[in-house]
C-alpha positions as CSV (number, residue, x, y, z in Angstrom):
1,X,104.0,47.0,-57.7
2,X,107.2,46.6,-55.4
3,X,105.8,46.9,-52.1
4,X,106.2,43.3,-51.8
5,X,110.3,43.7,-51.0
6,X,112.0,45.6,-48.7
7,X,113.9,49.1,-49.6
8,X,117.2,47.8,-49.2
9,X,116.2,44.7,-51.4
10,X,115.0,47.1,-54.1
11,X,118.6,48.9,-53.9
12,X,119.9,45.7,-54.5
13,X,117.4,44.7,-57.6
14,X,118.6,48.2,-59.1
15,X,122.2,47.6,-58.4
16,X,122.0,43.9,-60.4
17,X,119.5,45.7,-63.4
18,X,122.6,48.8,-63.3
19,X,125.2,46.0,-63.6
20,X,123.2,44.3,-66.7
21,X,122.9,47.5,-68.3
22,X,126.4,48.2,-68.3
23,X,127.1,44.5,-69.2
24,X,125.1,44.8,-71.9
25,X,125.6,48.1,-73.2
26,X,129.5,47.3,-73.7
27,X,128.3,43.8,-75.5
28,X,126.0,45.6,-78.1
29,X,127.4,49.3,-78.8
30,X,129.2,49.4,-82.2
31,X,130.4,53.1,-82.5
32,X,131.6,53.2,-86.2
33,X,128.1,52.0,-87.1
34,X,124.4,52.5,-86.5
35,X,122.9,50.1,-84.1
36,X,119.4,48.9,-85.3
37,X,116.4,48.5,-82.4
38,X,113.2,47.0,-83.7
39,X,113.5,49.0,-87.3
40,X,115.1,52.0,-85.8
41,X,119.0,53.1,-86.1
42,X,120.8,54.4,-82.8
43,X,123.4,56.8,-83.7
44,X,126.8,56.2,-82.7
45,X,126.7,59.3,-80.3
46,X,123.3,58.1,-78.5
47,X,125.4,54.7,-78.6
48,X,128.2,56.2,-76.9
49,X,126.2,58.5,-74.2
50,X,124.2,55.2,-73.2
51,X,127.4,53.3,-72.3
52,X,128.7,56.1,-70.3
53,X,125.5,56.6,-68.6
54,X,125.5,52.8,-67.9
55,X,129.4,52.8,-66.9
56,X,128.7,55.6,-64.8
57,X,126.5,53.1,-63.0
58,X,128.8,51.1,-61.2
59,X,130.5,53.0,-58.9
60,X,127.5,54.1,-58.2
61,X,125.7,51.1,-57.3
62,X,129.5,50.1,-55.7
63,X,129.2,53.1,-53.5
64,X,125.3,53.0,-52.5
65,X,125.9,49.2,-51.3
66,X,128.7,50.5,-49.1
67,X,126.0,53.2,-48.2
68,X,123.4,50.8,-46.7
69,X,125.9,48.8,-45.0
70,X,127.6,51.5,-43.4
71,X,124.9,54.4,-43.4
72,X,126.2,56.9,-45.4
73,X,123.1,58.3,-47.1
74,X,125.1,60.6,-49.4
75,X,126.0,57.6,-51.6
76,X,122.7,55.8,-51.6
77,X,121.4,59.7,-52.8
78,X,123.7,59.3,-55.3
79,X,122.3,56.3,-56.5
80,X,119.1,57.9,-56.6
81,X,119.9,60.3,-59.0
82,X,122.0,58.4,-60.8
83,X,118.4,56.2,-61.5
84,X,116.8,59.1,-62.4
85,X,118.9,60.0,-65.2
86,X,118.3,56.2,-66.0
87,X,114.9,56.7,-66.3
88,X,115.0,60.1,-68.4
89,X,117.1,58.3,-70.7
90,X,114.8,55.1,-71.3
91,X,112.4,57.4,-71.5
92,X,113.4,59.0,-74.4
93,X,114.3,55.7,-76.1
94,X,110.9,54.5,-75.3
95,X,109.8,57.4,-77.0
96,X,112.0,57.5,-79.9
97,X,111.8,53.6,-80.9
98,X,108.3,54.1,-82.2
99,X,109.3,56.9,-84.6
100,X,111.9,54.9,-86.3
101,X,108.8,53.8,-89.1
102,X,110.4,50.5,-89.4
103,X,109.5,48.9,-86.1
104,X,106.4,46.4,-87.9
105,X,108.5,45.2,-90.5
106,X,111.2,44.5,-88.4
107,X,109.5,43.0,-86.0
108,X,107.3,41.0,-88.3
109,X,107.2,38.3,-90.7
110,X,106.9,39.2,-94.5
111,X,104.3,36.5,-95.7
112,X,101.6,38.3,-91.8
113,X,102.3,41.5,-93.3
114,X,100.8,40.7,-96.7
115,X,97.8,39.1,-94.9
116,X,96.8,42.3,-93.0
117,X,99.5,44.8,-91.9
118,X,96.8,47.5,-90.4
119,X,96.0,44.4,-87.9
120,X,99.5,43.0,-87.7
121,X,101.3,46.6,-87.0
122,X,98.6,48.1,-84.5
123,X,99.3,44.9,-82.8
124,X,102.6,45.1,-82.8
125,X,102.5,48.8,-81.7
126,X,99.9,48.1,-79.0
127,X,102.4,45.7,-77.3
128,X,104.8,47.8,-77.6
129,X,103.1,50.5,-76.0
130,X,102.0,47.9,-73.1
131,X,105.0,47.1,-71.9
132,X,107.2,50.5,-72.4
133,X,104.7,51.7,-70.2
134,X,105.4,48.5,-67.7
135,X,108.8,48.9,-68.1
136,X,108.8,52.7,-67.4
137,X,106.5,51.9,-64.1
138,X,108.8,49.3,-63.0
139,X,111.7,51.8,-63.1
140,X,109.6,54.3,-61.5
141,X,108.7,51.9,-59.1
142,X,112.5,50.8,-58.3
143,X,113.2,54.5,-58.1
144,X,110.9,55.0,-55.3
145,X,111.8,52.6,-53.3
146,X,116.0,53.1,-53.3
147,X,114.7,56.8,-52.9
148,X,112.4,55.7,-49.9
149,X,116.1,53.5,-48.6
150,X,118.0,56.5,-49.2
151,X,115.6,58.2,-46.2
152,X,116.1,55.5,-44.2
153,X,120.0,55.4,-44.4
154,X,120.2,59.2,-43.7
155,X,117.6,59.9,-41.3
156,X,119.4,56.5,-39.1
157,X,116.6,54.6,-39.3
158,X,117.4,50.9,-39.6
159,X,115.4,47.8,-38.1
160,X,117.4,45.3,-36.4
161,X,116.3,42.2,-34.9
162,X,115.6,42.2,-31.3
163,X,116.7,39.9,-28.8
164,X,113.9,38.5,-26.5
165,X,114.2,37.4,-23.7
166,X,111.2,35.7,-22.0
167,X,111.2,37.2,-17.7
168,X,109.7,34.8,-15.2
169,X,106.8,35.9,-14.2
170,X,106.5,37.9,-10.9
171,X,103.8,36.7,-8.9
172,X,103.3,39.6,-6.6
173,X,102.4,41.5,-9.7
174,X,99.6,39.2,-10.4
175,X,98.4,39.7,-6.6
176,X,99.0,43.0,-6.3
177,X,96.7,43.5,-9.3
C-alpha cells in the first residue's frame, strides 16, 4: 500500500499524522465531560490517556527525525514503538465505536431512518467497517515501513548519491581485447 515512498518518507508521513493527533486531541478533549463519537460517549479517563498517548508523540517524532539525520537508531526504535502503542489504541477505539448502539442514529438523518433503518444502519455499519479496517492497514502499513527505516538507521545502511565521473576511454584496453 506504501511501497510507493521511501522509509524515511514514511517516518516523515508518521511524524506529520503524530503531530495531527496531538493537535487534535488537545482541540477536542473536554475532561469534565463525555466526548460523543458517532453515538458513542468517550469517558473522560479514555479522553485523558489519548492525549497523553498523543503528547507523548512529539518528542518522539522530534527525536526519530534527529535519528535519521544523524543515525541514531535508538530513537527512530523509539518511534516504532511509540506507533505501536498508537495502533493498539486505535484499535480499541475502532472496536469500541461500534458498541456505543447509537452510531446509526447519530450518523443518520431522522426522516432515512423512518424509510428503512435495517438498510440505512447496515449501511452505515458496513462503511464503517470498510474503512476502520483501511484505516487500521494504513497504520499498519506506516508502522512497517518506519520499522523497516529504523533497520536501516541502525544497521548503517543509508543510500547516498554517487558522483560519476565519466573516464576517457583507454584505447589499449580496446586492443588488447
Amino acid at each position: 500500500m506504501l511501497d510507493c515512498l521511501s522509509a524515511q518518507a514514511c517516518v516523515y508521513l508518521a511524524s506529520a499524522l503524530t503531530l495531527l493527533r496531538a493537535v487534535g486531541c488537545l482541540c477536542a478533549v473536554d475532561a469534565h465531560q463525555n466526548l460523543i463519537v458517532a453515538g458513542t460517549p468517550l469517558g473522560a479517563h479514555l479522553q485523558v490517556f489519548a492525549t497523553c498517548l498523543a503528547l507523548a508523540g512529539v518528542p518522539t517524532l522530534i527525536m526519530a527525525n534527529f535519528g535519521i539525520h544523524w543515525h541514531v537508531g535508538l530513537y527512530v526504535r523509539r518511534f516504532v514503538h511509540y506507533l505501536v502503542g498508537c495502533l493498539t489504541f486505535d484499535a480499541f477505539i475502532a472496536i469500541l465505536l461500534p458498541m456505543g448502539n447509537n452510531m446509526c442514529s447519530a450518523l443518520s438523518n431522522p426522516y432515512v431512518l423512518q424509510s428503512g433503518r435495517i438498510f440505512v444502519c447496515s449501511f452505515i455499519n458496513a462503511a464503517y467497517a470498510f474503512w476502520a479496517v483501511v484505516f487500521i492497514l494504513l497504520e499498519v502499513q506506516i508502522v512497517r515501513k518506519v520499522h523497516e527505516q529504523a533497520l536501516l538507521v541502525e544497521q548503517g545502511e543509508f543510500a547516498e548519491l554517487l558522483r560519476y565521473e565519466r573516464k576517457p576511454a583507454d584505447i589499449n584496453v580496446f586492443a588488447a581485447g
